[in-house]
SEMAR-347616 format. One record per residue (C-alpha): residue number from 1; residue in one letter; x negated, y, z negated. Coordinates in Angstrom, 3 decimals, m for minus. Layout:
<atom NUM; 'A'; <X; Y; Z>>,
...
***
This chain:
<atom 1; 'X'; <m14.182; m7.698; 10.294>>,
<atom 2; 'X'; <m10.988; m5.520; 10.478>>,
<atom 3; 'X'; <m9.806; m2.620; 8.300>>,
<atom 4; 'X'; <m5.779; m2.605; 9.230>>,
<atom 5; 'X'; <m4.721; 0.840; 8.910>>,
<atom 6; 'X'; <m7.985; 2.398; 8.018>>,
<atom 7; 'X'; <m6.751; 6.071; 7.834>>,
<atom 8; 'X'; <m9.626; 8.168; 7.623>>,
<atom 9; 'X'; <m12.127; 5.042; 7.755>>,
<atom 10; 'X'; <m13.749; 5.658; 4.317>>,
<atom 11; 'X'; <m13.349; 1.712; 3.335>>,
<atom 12; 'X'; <m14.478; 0.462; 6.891>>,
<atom 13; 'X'; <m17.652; 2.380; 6.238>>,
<atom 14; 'X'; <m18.064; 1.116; 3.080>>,
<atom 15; 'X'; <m17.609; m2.217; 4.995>>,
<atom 16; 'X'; <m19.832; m1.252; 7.383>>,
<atom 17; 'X'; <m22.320; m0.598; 4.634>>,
<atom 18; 'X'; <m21.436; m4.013; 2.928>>,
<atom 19; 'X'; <m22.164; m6.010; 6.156>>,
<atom 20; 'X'; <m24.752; m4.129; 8.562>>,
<atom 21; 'X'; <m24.973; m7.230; 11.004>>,
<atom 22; 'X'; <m21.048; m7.304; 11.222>>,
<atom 23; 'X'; <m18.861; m5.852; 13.455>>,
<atom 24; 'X'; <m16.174; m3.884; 11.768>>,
<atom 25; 'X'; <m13.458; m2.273; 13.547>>,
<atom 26; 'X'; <m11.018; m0.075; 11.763>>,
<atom 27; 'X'; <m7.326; 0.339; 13.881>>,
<atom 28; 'X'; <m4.733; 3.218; 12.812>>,
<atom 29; 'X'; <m1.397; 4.817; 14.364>>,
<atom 30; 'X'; <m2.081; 7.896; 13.000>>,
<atom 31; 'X'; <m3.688; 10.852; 14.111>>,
<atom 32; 'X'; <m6.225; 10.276; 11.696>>,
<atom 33; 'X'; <m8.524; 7.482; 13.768>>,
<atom 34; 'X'; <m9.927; 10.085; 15.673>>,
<atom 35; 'X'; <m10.855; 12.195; 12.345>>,
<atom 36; 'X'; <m12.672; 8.642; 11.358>>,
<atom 37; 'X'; <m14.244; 8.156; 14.720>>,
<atom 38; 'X'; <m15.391; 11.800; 14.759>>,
<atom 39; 'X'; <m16.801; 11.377; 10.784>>,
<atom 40; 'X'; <m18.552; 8.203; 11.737>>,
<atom 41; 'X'; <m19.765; 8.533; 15.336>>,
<atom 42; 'X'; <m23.252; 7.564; 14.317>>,
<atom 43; 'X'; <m22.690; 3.973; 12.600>>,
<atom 44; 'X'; <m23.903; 1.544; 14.944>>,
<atom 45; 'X'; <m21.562; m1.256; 14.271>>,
<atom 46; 'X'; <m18.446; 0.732; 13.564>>,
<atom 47; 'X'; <m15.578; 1.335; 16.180>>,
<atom 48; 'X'; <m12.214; 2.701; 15.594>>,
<atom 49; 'X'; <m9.298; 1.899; 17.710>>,
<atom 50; 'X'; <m5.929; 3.832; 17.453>>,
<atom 51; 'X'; <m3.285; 1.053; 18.120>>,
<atom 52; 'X'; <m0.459; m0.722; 15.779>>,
<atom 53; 'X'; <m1.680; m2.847; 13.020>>,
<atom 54; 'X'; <1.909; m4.814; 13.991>>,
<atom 55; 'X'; <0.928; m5.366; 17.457>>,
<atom 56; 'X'; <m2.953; m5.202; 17.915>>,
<atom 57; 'X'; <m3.719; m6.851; 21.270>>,
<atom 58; 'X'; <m6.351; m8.953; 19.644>>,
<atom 59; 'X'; <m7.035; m12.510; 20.967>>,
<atom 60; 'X'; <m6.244; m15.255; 18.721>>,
<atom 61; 'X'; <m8.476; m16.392; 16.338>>,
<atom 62; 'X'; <m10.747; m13.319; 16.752>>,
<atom 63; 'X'; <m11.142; m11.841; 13.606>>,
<atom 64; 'X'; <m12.964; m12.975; 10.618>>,
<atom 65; 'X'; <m11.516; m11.079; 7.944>>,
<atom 66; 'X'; <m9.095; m8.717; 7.741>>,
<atom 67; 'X'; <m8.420; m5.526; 5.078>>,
<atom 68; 'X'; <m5.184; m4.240; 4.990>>,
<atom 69; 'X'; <m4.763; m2.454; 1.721>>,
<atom 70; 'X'; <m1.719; m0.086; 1.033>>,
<atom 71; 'X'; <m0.616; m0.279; 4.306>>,
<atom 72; 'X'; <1.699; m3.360; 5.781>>,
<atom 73; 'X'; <4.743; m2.182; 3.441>>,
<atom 74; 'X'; <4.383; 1.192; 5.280>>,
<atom 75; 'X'; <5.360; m0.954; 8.770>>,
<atom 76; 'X'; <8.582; m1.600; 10.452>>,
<atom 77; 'X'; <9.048; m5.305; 9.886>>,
<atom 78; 'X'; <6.432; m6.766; 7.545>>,
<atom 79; 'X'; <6.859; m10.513; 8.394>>,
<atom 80; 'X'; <6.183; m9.599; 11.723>>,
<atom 81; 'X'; <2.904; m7.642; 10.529>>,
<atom 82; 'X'; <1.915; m10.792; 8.501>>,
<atom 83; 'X'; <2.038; m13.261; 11.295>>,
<atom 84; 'X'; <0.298; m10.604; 13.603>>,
<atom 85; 'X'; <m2.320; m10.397; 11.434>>,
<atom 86; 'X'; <m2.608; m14.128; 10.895>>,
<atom 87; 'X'; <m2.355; m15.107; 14.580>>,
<atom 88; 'X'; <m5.567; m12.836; 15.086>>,
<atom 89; 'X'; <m7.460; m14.144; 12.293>>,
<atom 90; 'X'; <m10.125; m16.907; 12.858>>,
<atom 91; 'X'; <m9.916; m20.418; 11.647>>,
<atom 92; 'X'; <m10.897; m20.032; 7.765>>,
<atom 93; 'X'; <m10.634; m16.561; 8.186>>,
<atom 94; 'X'; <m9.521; m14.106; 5.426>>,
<atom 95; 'X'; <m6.440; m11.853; 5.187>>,
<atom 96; 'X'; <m7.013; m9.312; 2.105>>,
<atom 97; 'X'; <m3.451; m7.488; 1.483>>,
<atom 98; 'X'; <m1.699; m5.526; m0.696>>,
<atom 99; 'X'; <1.918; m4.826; m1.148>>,
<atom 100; 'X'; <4.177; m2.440; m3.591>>,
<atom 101; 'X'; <6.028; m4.258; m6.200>>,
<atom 102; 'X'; <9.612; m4.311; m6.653>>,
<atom 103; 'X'; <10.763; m1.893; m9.925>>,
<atom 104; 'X'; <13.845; m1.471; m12.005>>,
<atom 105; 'X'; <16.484; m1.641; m10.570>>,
<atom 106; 'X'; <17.332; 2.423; m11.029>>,
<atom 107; 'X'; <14.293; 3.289; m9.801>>,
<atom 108; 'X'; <15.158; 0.759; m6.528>>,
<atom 109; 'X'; <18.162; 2.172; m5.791>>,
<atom 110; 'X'; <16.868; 5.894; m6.329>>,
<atom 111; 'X'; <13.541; 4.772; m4.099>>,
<atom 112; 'X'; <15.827; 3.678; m1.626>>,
<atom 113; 'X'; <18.825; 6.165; m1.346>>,
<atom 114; 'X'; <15.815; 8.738; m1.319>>,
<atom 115; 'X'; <14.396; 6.987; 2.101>>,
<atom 116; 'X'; <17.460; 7.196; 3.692>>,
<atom 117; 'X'; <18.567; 10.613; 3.088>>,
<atom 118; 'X'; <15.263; 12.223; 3.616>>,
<atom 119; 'X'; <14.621; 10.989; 7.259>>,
<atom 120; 'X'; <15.511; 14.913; 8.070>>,
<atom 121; 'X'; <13.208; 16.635; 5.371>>,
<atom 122; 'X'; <10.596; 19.148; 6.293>>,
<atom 123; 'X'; <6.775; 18.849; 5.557>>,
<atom 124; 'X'; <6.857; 21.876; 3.542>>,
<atom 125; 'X'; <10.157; 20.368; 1.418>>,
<atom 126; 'X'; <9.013; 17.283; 0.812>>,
<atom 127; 'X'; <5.531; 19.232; m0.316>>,
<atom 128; 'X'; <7.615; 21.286; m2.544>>,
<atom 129; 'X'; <9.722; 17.854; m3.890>>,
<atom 130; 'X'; <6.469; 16.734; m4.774>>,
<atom 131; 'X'; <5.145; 19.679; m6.766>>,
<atom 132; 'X'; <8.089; 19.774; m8.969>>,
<atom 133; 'X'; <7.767; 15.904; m9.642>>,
<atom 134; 'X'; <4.397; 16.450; m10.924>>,
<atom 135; 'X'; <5.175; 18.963; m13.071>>,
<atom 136; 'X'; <7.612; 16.950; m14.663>>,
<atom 137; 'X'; <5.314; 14.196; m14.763>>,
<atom 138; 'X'; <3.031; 16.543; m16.492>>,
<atom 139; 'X'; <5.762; 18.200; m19.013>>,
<atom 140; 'X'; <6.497; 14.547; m20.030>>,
<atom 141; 'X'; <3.044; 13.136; m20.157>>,
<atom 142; 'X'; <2.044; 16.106; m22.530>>,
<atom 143; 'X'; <4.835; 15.652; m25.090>>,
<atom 144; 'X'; <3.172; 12.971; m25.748>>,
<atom 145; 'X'; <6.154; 10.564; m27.156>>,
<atom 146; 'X'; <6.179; 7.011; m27.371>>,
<atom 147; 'X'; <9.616; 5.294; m27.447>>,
<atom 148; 'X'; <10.599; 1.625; m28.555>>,
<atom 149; 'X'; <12.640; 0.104; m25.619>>,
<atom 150; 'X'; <15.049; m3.110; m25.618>>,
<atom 151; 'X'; <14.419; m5.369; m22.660>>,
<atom 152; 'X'; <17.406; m4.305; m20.533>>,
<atom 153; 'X'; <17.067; m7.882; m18.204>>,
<atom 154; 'X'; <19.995; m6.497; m15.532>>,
<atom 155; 'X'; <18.174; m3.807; m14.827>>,
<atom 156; 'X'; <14.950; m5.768; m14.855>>,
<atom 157; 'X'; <13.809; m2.941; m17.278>>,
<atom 158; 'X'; <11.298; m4.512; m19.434>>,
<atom 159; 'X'; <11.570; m4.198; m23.970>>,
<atom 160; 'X'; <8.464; m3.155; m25.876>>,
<atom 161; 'X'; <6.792; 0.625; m26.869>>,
<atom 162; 'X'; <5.731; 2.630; m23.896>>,
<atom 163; 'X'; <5.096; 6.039; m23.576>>,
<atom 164; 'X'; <8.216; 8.296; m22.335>>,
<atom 165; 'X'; <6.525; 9.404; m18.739>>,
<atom 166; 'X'; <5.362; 6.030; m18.068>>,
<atom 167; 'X'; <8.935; 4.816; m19.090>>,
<atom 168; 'X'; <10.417; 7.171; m16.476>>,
<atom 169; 'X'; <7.969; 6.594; m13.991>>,
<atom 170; 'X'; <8.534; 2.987; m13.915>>,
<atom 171; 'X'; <12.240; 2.772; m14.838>>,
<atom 172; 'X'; <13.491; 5.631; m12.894>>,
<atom 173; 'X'; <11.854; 7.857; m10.530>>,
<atom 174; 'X'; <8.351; 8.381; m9.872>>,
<atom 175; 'X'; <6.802; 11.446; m11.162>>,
<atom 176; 'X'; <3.480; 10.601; m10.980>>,
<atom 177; 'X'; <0.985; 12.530; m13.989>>,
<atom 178; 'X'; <m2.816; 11.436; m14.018>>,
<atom 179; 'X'; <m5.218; 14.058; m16.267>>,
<atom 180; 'X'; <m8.054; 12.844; m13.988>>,
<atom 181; 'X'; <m6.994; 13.268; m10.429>>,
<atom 182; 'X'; <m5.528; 16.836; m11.717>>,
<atom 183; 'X'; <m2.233; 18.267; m10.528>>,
<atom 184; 'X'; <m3.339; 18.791; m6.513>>,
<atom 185; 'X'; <m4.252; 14.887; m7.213>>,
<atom 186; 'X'; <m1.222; 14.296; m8.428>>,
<atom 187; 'X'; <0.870; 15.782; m6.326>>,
<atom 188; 'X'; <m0.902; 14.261; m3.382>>,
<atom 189; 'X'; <m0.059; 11.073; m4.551>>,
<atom 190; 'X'; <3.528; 11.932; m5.414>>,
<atom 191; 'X'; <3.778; 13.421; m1.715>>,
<atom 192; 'X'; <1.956; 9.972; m0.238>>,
<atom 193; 'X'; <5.118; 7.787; m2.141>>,
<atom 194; 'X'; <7.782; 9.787; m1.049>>,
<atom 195; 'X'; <7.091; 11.228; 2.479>>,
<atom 196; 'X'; <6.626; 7.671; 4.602>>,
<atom 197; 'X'; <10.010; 6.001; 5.869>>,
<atom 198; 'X'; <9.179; 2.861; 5.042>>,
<atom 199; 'X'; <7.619; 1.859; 1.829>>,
<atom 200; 'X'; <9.281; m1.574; 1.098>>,
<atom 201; 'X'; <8.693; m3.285; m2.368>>,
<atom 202; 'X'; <8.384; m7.059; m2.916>>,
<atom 203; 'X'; <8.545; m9.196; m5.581>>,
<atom 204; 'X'; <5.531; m11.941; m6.305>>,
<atom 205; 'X'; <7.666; m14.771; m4.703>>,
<atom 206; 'X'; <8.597; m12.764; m1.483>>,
<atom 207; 'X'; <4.855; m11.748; m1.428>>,
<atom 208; 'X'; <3.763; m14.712; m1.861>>,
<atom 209; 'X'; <6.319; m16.173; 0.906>>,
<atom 210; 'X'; <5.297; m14.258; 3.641>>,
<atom 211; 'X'; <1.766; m15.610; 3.386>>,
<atom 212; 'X'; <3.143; m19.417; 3.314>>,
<atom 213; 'X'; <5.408; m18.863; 6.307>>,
<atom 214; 'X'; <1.899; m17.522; 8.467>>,
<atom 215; 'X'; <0.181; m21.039; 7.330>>,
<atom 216; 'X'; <m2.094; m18.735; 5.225>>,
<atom 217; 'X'; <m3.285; m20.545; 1.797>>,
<atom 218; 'X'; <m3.672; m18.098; m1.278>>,
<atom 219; 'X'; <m7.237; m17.713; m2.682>>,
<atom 220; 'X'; <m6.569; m14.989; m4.926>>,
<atom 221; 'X'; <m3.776; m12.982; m6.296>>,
<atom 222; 'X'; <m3.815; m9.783; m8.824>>,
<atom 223; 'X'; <m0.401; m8.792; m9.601>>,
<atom 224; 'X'; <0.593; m5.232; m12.041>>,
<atom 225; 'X'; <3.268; m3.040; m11.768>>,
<atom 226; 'X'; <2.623; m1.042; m9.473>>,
<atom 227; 'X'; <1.779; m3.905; m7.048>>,
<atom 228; 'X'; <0.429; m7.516; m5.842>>,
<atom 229; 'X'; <m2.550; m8.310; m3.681>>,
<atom 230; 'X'; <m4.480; m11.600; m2.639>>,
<atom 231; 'X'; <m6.359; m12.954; m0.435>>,
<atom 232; 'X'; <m5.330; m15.752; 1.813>>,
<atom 233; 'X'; <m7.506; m18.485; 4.124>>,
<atom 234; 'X'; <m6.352; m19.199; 7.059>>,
<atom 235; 'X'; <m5.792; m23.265; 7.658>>,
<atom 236; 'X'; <m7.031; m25.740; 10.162>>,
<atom 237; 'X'; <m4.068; m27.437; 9.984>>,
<atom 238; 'X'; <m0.057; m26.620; 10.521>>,
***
C-alpha cells in the first residue's frame, strides 16, 4: 500500500494502523518526509521515501493500492501522474484519488491569473494575502446574509439561495471562513490554496477521463464543489 504525497505521514499511519500485516510506504517531494520518518521511526511496517509521486521508480505492477488524496492536481502534468501511478499498480489493484473541481468561471480566471503572477511572492506576503482573505471571509460569514441568485449558466454560476460568503467563495475568490478550524485554521487553509504553483481544477468528465485513458475502471466516485474523488480497479485486460 502507497500513500502518494503523504506530507507529514499522518494518513499512512492511520494506514499503517488499518492494515498491521501490510506494507505501507508513504513517498513525498517535500521536505516534510523526513519530519514523517522522524515522527514514525518506530512503526514496524512503515517506510517513507522522498521521491516524485510523478516518477516513482516503482516496478510495474507492484503496488496494491494506492492513496493519493489532495495531491496529483498539485503536480506538473497530471496525465502523466495518472498513468505513473497506474503503471505501478498491481493487477486489480486500487488507485484512490482526489482532484479540485473546476468553479465559476470568475473565480477560474481570478484562480488562474493569481498563479501566474504570484510565481515571485514571498512566504511572508503570501502569509499576509492569506490573513486578510480570512478576515474577509470572516466579516462576510458574520453578516450573516442570505441572497437569492439567478443561475447565471455562462458563467457556470449556479441560481438558488446561498449565503453571501459562500456565494463569494465559490463564485469569485476564495476567502475561506470556518467557525471550527478558527481563524489560524482558516488562514492555513487559505495560505495551502493559494501558495502552490500548480493547483489545476477539473471537471467530472476530464476527471473521469484521465482514469479511462490509464485502463483504470471506476468503482466509486463522490463529487461536491469543492472537488471529485473515486476509486478506480485496475484491469486485466487492455
Amino acid at each position: 500500500m502507497r500513500d502518494a504525497g503523504c506530507g507529514l505521514g499522518y494518513k499512512a499511519k492511520w494506514f499503517s494502523d488499518l492494515a498491521p500485516d501490510s506494507t505501507i510506504i508513504g513517498m513525498d517531494f517535500s521536505e516534510s518526509i523526513y519530519i514523517a520518518a522522524d515522527r514514525y521511526m518506530d512503526v514496524e511496517n512503515l517506510y517513507f521515501i522522498k521521491g516524485d509521486i510523478a516518477k516513482t521508480n516503482f516496478d510495474d505492477s507492484s503496488i496494491d493500492y494506492i492513496s493519493c488524496d489532495q495531491v496529483i492536481h498539485h503536480t506538473q502534468d497530471v496525465g502523466k501522474t495518472f498513468k505513473e501511478l497506474s503503471r505501478i499498480l498491481t493487477n486489480c489493484g486500487e488507485l484512490a484519488v482526489y482532484v479540485y473541481a473546476k468553479k465559476a468561471l470568475p473565480r477560474e480566471l481570478l484562480d488562474d491569473y493569481f498563479r501566474r503572477a504570484a510565481k515571485d511572492i514571498s512566504h511572508n506576503d503570501m502569509l499576509e494575502l492569506s490573513t486578510q482573505l480570512t478576515d474577509l471571509g470572516k466579516t462576510l460569514s458574520d453578516l450573516n446574509i442570505e441572497i437569492s441568485v439567478p443561475d447565471i449558466p455562462l458563467l457556470n454560476i449556479k441560481g438558488g439561495k446561498i449565503n453571501l460568503q459562500r456565494f463569494i467563495y465559490w463564485n469569485f475568490i476564495k476567502c475561506f471562513w470556518n467557525d471550527e478550524l478558527g481563524r489560524i485554521g482558516s488562514i492555513s487553509t487559505n495560505y495551502d490554496w493559494y501558495s502552490p504553483t500548480n493547483a489545476f481544477r477539473y471537471s467530472k468528465e476530464e476527471f473521469l477521463e484521465f482514469a479511462k485513458k490509464c485502463n483504470l475502471k471506476q468503482v466509486f466516485l463522490h463529487e461536491e464543489e469543492a472537488c471529485y474523488s473515486g476509486r478506480f480497479k485496475k484491469s486485466f485486460f487492455k
